[in-house]
N, C-alpha and C positions, 0 to 999 in steps of 0.2 A: 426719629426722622429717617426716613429713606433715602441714602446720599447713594443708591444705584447708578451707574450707567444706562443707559439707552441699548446697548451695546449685551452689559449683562443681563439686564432684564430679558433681552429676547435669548442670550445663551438657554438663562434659568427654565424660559417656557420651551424650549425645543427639548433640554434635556427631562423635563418632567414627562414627555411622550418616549424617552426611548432609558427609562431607568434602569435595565437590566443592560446596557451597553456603555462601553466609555463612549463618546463622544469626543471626536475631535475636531474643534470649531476652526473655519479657517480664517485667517486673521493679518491678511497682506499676503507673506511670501512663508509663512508659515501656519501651521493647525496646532492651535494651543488646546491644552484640556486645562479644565478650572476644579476645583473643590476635591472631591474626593477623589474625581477621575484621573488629578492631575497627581495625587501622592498616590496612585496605584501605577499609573506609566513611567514616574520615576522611580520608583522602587523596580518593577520588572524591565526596564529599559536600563536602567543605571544611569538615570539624566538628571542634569539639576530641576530640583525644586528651587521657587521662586516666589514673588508676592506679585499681587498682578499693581497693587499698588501700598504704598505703608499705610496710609489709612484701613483700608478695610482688611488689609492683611490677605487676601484671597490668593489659596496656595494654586499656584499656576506653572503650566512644565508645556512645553511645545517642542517640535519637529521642523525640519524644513519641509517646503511643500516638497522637493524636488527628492528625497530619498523616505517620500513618509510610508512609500510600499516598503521598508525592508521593515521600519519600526511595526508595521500591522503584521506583518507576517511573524515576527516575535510573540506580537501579541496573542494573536489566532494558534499559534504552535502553543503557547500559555492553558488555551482554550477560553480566550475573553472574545466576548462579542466587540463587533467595533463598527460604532458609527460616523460616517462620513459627513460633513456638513459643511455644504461651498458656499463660496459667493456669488450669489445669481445674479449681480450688475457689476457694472464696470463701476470702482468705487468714487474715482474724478467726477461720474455725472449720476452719482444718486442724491436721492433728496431725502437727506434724513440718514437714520441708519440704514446702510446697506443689504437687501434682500439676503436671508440665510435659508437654506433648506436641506436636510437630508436626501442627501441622492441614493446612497447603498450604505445598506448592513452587512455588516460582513460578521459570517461566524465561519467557525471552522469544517461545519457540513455544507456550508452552501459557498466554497469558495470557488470562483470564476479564473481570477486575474493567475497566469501562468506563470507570474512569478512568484506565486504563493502556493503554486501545487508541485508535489514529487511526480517527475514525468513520469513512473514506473510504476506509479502505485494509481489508483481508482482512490477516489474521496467520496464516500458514501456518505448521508444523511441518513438514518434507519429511523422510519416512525415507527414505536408500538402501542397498540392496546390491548393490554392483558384482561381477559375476563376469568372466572372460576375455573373454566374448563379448557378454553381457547387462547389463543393468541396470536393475532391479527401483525404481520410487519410489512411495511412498505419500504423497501431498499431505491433510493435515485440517489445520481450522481450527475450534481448539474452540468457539471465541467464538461459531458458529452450525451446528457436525455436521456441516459438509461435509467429505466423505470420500472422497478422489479416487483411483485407482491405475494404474499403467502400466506395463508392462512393452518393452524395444525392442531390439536388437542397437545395439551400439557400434563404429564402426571409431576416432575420434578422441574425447580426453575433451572435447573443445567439445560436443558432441552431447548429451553430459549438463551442461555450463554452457550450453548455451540454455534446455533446461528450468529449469536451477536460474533463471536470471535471466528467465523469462519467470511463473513465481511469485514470485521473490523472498522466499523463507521467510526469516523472522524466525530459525529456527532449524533446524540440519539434525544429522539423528539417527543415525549410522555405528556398526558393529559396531566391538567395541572391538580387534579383532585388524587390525582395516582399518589399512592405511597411509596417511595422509594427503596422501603426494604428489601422488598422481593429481587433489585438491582446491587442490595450492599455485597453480596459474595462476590459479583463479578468488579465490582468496582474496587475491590481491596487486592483482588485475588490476579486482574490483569491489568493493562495499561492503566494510565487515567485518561478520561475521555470527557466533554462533553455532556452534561443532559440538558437541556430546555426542556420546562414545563410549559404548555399553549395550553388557551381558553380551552374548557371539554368539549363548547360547543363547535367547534371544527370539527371534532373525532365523532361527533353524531354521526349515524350512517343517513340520515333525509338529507343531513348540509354535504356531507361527502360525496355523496350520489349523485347530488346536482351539482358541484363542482367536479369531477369527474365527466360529467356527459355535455357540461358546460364547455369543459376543456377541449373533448375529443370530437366536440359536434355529433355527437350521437345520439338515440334515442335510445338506448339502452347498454350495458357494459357486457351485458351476453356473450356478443361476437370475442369480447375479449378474456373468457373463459373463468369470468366472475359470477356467473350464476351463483344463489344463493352463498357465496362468502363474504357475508355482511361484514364480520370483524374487518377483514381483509380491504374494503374498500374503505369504510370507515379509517384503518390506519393510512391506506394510500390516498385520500381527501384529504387528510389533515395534514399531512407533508405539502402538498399540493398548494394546500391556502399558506402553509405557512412560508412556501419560497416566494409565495407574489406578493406578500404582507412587506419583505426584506429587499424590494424594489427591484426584482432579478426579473426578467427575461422566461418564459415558460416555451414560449412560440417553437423552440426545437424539442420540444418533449413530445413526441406526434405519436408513441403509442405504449401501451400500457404491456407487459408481460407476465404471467402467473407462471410459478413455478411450485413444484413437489418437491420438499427436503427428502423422501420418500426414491425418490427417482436418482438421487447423491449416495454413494457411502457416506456413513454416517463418520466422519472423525473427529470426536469432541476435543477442546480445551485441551487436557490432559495429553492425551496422543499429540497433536500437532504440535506441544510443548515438548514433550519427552522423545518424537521423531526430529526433530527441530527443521519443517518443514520450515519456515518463513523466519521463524528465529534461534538465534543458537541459545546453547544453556549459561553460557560464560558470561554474556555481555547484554542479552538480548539481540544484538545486531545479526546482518546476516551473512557474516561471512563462516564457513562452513557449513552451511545452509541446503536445503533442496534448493530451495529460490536460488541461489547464486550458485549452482551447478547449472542448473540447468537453463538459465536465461542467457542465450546468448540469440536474441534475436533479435531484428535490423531495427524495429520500428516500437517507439515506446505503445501505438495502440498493441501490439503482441508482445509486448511486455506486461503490461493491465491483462489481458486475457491470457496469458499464462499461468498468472495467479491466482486465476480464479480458476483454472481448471485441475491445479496441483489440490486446491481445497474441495474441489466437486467430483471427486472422482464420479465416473459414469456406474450405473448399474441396468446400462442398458445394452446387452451383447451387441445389438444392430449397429449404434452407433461408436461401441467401443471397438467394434472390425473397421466400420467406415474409415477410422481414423486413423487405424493400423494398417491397413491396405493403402490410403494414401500415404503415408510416412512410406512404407515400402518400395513404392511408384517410384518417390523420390531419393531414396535408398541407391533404386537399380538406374534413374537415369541421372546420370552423372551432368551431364550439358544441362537439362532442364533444371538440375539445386543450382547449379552453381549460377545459370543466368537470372532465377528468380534470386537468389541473394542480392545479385550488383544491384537488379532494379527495388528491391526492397530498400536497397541504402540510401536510392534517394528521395523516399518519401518521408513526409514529414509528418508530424502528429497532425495531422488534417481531421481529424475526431474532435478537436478540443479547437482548432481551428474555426472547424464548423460550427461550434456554439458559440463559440467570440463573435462570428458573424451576426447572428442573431442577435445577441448583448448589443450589438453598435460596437464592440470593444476593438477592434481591428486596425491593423495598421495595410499600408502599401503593402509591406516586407512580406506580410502574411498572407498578403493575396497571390503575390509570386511565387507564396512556400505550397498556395493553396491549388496553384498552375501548375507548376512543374509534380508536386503527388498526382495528381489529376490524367497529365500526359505518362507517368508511369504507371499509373492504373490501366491506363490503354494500354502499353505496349505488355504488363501481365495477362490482361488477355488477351491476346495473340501466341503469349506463349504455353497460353493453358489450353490452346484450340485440340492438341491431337490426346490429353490426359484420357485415361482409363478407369480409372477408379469414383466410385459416385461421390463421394464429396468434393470430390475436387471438380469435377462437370458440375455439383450443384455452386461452387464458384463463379466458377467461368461464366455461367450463364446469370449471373446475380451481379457480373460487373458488366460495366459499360464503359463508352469511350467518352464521352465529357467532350464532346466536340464543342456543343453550344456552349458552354462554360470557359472553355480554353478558349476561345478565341473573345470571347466576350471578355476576358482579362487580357490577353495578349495584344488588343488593338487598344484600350484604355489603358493598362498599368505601365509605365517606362521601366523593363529588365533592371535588376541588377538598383534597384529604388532604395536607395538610406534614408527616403527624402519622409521627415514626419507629419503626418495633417497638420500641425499645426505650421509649417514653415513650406508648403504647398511643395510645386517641384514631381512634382509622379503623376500627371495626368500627359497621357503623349500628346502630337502637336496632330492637327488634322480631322477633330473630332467635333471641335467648336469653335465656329469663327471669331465669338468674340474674344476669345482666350488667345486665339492666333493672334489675335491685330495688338492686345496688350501685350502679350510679351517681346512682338516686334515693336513697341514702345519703347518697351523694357530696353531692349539692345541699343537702340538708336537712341535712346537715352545716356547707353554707356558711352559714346560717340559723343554725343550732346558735350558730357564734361571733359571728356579729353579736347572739343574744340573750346570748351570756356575755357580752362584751365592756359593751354597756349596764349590762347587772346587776352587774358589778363596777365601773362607774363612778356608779352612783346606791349600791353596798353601802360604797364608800372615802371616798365624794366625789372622788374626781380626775378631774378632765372630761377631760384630757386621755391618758389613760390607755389605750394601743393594744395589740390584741394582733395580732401579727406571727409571723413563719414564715422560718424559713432551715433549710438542709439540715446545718447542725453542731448547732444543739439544738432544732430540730422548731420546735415550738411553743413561744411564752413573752409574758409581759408586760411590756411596757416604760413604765417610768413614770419622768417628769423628775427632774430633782437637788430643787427648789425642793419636788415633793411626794412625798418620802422619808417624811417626820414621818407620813405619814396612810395610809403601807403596813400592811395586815394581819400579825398573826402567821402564819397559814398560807402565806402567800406564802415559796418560797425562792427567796435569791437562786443566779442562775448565770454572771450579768457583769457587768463594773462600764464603761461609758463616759465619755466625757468630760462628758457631759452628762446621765447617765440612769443608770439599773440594770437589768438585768432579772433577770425571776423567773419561776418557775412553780409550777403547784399541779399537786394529784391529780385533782381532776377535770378540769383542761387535758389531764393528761397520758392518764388516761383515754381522753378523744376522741382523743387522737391517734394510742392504739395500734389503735384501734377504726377509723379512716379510712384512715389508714397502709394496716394491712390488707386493707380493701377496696380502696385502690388497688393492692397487690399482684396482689390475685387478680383487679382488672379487666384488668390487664395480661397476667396468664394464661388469662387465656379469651378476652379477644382473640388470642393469638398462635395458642390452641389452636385455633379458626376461622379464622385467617388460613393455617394449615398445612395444615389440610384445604382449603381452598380453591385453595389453593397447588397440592397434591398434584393435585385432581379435573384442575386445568389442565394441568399437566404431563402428565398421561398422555394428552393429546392433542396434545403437542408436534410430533408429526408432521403432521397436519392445519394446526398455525401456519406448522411449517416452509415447509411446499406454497405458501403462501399467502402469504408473504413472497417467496418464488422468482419467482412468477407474478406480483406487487405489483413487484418490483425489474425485473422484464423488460420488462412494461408502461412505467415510468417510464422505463430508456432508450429504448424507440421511441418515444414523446413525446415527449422528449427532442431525440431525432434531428429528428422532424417540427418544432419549433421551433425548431431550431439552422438547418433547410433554408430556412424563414423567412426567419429573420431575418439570413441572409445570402445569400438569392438561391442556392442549393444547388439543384442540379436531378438527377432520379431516372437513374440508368446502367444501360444495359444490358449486364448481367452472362452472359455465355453461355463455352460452351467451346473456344471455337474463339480463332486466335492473335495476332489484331487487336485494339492497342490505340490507340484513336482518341478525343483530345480537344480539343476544341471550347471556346477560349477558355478555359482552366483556368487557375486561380488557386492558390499558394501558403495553405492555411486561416489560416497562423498569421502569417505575412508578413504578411498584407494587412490585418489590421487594424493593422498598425504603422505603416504608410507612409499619405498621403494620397493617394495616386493610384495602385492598384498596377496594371502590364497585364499584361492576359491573352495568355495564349499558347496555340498548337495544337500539338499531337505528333502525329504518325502510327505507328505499328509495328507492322511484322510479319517474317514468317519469307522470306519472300519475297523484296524488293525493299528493306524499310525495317528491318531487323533491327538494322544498330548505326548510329546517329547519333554523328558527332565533330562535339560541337559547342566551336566558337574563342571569342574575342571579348577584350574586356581585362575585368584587375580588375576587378570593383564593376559589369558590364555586365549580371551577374543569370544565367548560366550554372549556379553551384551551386545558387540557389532554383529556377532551372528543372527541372533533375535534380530534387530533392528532392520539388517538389510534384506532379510525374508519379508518384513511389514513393508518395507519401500519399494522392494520387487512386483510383490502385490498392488501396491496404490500407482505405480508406474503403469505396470500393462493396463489399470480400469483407467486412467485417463488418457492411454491411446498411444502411449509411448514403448519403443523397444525399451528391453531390459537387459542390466548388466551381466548377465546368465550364457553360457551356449547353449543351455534348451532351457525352457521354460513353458509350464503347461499349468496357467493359474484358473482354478475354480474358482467362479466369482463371487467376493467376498462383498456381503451387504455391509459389516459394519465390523470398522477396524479399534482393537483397544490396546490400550498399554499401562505398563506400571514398572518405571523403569529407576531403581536408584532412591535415594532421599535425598529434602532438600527443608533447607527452612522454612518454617511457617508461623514461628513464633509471633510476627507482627500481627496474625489471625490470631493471636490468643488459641493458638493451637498445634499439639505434639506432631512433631514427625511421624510417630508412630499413628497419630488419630486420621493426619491427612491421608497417609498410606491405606488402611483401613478403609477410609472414606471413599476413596478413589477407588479401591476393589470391590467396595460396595456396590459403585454405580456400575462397574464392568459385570457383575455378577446379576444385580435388577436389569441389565439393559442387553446382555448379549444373548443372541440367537443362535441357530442350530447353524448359520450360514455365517455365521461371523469370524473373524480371526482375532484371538489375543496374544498378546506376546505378556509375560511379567517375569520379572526381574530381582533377585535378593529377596522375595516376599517374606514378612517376617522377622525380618533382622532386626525392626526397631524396640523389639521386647526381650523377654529372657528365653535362652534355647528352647525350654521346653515349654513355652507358651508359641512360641516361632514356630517349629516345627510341627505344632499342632494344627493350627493354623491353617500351613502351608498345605498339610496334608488335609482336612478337611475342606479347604478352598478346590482342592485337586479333586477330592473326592465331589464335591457339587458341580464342577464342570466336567465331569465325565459321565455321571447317570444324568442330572438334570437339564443340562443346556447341549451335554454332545459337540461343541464347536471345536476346532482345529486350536489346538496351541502350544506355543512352546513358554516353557519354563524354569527357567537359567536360576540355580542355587547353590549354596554351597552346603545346603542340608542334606549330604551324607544318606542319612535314614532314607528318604522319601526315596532313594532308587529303590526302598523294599516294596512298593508299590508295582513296578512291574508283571511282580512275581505274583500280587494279585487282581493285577486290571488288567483285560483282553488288549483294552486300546491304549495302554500305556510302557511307550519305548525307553529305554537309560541311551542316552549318548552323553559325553562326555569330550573336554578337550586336552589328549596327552600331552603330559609337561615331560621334557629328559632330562635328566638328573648326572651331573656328574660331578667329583668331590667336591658336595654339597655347593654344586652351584646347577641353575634349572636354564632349560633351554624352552622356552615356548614355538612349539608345532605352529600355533594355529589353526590347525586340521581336525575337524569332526572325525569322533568314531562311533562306533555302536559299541556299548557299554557301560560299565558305572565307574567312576573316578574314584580314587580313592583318598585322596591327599589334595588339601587347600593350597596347601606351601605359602602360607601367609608369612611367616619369619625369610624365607627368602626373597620376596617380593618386598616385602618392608626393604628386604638390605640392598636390592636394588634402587630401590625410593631416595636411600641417604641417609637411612637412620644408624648412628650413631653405632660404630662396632660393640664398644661395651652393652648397648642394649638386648645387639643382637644375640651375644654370645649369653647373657643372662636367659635370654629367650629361649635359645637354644639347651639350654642344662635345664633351666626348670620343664621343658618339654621332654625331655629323656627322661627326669624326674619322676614326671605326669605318666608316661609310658611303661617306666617299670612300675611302678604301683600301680599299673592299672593291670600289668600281666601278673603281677604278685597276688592280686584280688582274685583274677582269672583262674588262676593255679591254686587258690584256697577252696574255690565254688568248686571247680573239677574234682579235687579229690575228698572232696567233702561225701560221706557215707551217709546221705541221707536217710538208708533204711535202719542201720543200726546206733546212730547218736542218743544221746540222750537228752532230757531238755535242757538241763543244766551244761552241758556243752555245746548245744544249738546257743545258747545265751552266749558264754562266753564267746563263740565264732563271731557271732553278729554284734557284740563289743568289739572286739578287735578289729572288724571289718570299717565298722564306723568311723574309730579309729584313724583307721589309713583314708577314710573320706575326709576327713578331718572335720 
């Protein structure tokens, strides 16, 4: 027998439509989840489980309605889908059980609500579809319309995890037929993220192509630079259908973008891990980071677009000047940074503003945040009016003043509004007469009971006799225990207190159906003007959109010109040619850690100076040298001064590295295999224009399989590939290399020595190093004197047998020995090898 509720039946068929999501049903003043959904939110929430009754036992975990955005936002950080489900009647006057419906999905690529997104970062959804050859992706981020697509040939799956990790999507959206394999390297190897698998038939290119032209009302997707990239449109259709399936809002998505990975330096995984562009190596997090250097800009939209330009470096000279010549502008006029700063400060994320509009999702508060960015967008252009430089004129003339907008919120919205739709209050007075005459009700109402009030304390005699308001019996009169004896008979009572009684009458209760009322319907003609209002703006969401793009591009090259400032940053000269020459460069993110950092020179080229092996010991500053030569370079291609007094960088199509070892045993794989692995791709994938930096190569084997290695990897990027690079080691041998490659330098980083204690330079030189000083660095470290001093004797040890060896082979007479003494030497020799 079926002893169901009415109640769970309809839970059980709403959640049989949404089984890849929790569900959380709302249920009075709280959203319960039931069955499995409910032991999965108390496990990741750490909330009680519960039985929804002893009979059926049905395990049951709820939320209050009123904080159930922090519990989703857990969830969604999780990476759980979460489904919403209201009550669509008012429960007092429904008949039967109460109307239930899903209003919004929420997953973690399509999140909206601002309290669930990092203001700093972009929330992308990436759709892909991989074929044999190709690979189709569609990048959007609903939270502001951008709507990105790519289409590129594949030889290795890294090619499609550089993309993935140089967006970093929140969530990524695969055909349900898709195998997951091809995804398991990135999915062990970086974050954990998100995948949804959708129907295939969405990722069709007929059903994409008509959702697509359906979307953008066009007759074809040409105009938008998709000629023939079927994959490409195909992955961006199926993104498409699958945000309008999750009950979201499309209407601000108004156009579509194609881009070339081709047109980026390339910086894979690896690199951006080992430069710790967005993340450090310690923690993940980012502090010591590029990202946290250099973000110091006013407005979270140029905070999002900072980040994406430190990952996209440009390989386009045109506009890598464009944007160095503006930085400059603002370099030299001092009044013009510093007034666009103030007015930068007070704009607000009006990008994410502007899609809430569209959602219905908005408040008053946001419409004022959305007036005041608005009027400072006017007054930036006026102050871009006398600019010189073309990207900053293509600004200027790409913003407008928002006149009709601003005044169209400034005579509707009341400044300075706490007040929430649901509690009215933010519609000014003077716009609608019936809204005037109720809320002078309203007032003359509040008149009304200050003269009842009197008159029933001069009609009882009870002076103290108040009338009061709470939201369980409205209106009523409260009068003390002491004066009971002198209540009227018309008064009834309706509670009894400790100390009081109260009552009410009919003509109390009169006025209060009568006020009640009005504030019902003042609350509906405010909403009903705030929706229209709402509506007139949104349909100019593309005019905001423009306007925030050009507002957040603006703020990082001020940005830039401020960061140049205030650390001595000087302008590079970016050209195409294959010299890269730096004058006293600096480490960006080093150098503000240490008190005294020193600058160093690089030279390279194709020529004469192509690979540097640079020696020196531990801690002598060789991997920060590497490193801030790669970040010098990635600095000037995305338009930024660099930490350099001169700087003249060739521009580098594709940047690599191999920096250190790290664990990777949870791969079921050696330090030594990754190592290998990772120079693999750097040796398949780098060109004659590229820059590599690598690091200790080698070290995870035995010396003479390392240094083999090391020298054969050298020897294939200097005949085969020809690229610029430096190469930091403590393999001794490999400066013999100079001696026979044209294009290969020794520099080295002198250590001073004094009664066996070392002093680190930090200053490049030209030359070969001779000495690791690994036993004095240890002893700097902390290690135990007794070790060191062992360390130090079996190394004298090690030293004179090896000159005692030395001194046998020298005066060894190889013309006159005999065989039988040739034996004996090479016994004794052994010998001392032990």
């Amino acid at each position: 027998m079926n002893n169901e509720t009415p109640m769970m039946k309809q839970y059980k068929e709403i959640k049989s439509q949404y089984k890849d999501a929790i569900l959380l049903f709302r249920v009075g003043d709280f959203y319960e989840a039931f069955e499995e959904d409910a032991i999965t939110i108390s496990r990741e929430l750490n909330i009680t489980l519960t039985c929804r009754d002893k009979k059926s036992k049905t395990p049951m975990a709820g939320v209050p309605h009123h904080s159930v955005i922090y519990y989703i936002k857990r969830l969604i950080n999780k990476g759980y889908r979460v489904a919403i489900c209201e009550q669509m009647e008012d429960q007092s006057v429904a008949k039967g059980i109460v109307k239930r419906e899903v209003v919004r999905v929420i997953t973690p690529g399509t999140v909206i609500e601002d309290s669930l997104l990092r203001s700093k970062d972009s929330n992308y959804l990436m759709s892909i579809l991989k074929t044999k050859k190709k690979v189709g992706i569609a990048i959007l981020e609903v939270s502001t319309g951008e709507f990105l697509v790519s289409e590129f040939e594949v030889k290795e799956n890294h090619e499609l995890f550089n993309e993935i990790e140089r967006f970093q999507p929140a969530e990524i959206l695969i055909p349900k037929s898709t195998d997951l394999e091809y995804l398991n390297p990135y999915t062990i190897h970086l974050k954990p993220y998100t995948i949804t698998k959708y129907e295939d038939y969405y990722f069709s290119y007929e059903n994409s192509y008509k959702t697509l032209i359906d979307h953008f009302k066009v007759g074809s997707l040409d105009g938008f630079g998709l000629k023939d990239n079927k994959i490409a449109i195909s992955a961006a259709g199926a993104a498409l259908s699958y945000i309008k399936s999750i009950k979201v809002s499309t209407d601000h998505i108004n156009k579509i973008t194609k881009f070339d990975r081709l047109d980026y330096m390339l910086l894979d995984v690896i690199t951006l891990r080992h430069l710790e562009i967005h993340k450090n190596l310690q923690d993940g997090g980012k502090k010591g980071t590029l990202v946290e250097l250099l973000d110091c800009t006013q407005t979270n939209m140029g905070s999002r677009l900072l980040r994406r330009w430190i990952k996209q470096p440009l390989l386009n000279l045109k506009k890598i000047n464009q944007r160095l010549d503006a930085v400059q502008e603002f370099y030299k006029d001092i009044e013009l940074r510093e007034s666009l700063l103030l007015m930068l400060k007070e704009i607000y994320d009006f990008e994410r503003i502007n899609a809430r509009l569209v959602f219905g999702k908005i408040t008053p508060k946001d419409l004022i945040a959305l007036k005041d960015s608005l009027e400072a967008v006017s007054k930036i252009q006026k102050l871009l009016s006398k600019v010189n430089s073309e990207i900053l004129k293509e600004i200027k003339n790409n913003l407008e003043d928002f006149k009709d907008l601003i005044n169209l919120i400034d005579k509707t919205i009341i400044p300075d509004s706490s007040a929430t739709i649901k509690n009215g209050g933010y519609i000014t007075g003077g716009i609608n007469e019936e809204l005037d005459e109720l809320r002078k009700l309203k007032v003359q109402g509040e008149d009304w009971l200050k003269e009842f009030e009197l008159k029933e304390r001069l009609r009882t005699g009870i002076k103290s006799l108040k009338v009061k308001y709470n939201q369980v019996f409205g209106y009523f009169i409260e009068v003390t225990k002491k004066n009971l004896k002198l209540v009227p008979k018309n008064y009834l009572r309706k509670q009894t207190l400790s100390g009081a009684e109260r009552y009410i009458t009919k003509e109390l209760k009169d006025y209060e159906s009568k006020i009640l009322s009005a504030d019902e319907r003042i609350r509906q003609i405010e909403y009903e003007i705030f929706e229209n209002v709402r509506r007139e703006i949104a349909s100019n969401n593309s005019r905001i959109k423009d306007a925030a793009y050009n507002i957040a591009k603006l703020d990082v090259l001020v940005n830039f010109a401020r960061l140049a400032i205030e650390n001595k940053y000087t302008k590079p000269t970016v050209y195409g040619g294959e010299v890269i020459s730096i004058t006293e460069g600096r480490h960006p993110v080093v150098e503000k850690t240490v008190s005294s950092f020193k600058e160093n020179d690089v030279f390279l080229d194709c020529k004469d100076n192509q690979i540097l092996i640079i020696t020196g010991a531990n801690m002598a500053g060789k991997s920060t040298y590497i490193r801030q030569v790669a970040l010098i370079v990635l600095l000037a291609q995305i338009g930024s001064f660099v930490p350099a007094t001169k700087a003249k960088i060739g521009m580098v199509d594709r940047l690599f590295s191999r920096i250190g070892s790290y664990d990777a045993l949870a791969r079921g794989k050696s330090t030594f295999m990754v190592e290998m692995t990772e120079v693999a791709n750097i040796l398949n994938n780098a060109t004659k224009n590229s820059l590599i930096i690598l690091d200790e190569i080698g070290t995870g084997t035995s010396t003479l399989d390392g240094i083999s290695l090391a020298y054969a990897i050298i020897d294939y990027i200097h005949k085969e590939i020809g690229c610029k690079t430096l190469f930091a080691t403590h393999f001794h041998k490999l400066t013999e290399l100079e001696d026979t490659y044209k294009k290969i330098k020794n520099y080295n980083f002198p250590v001073s020595e004094e009664e066996n204690k070392i002093f680190f330079t930090h200053k490049i030189a030209k030359g070969k190093g001779n000495k690791s000083y690994g036993i004095q660095v240890a002893k700097l470290a902390g290690i135990p004197q007794t070790v060191i001093n062992m360390a130090l004797e079996l190394q004298k040890q090690n030293i004179e047998e090896s000159k005692e060896l030395l001194n046998k082979l020298e005066n060894l007479d190889v013309l006159n020995i005999t065989p039988i003494e040739a034996l004996n030497v090479l016994y004794e020799m052994k010998k001392m090898l032990g």
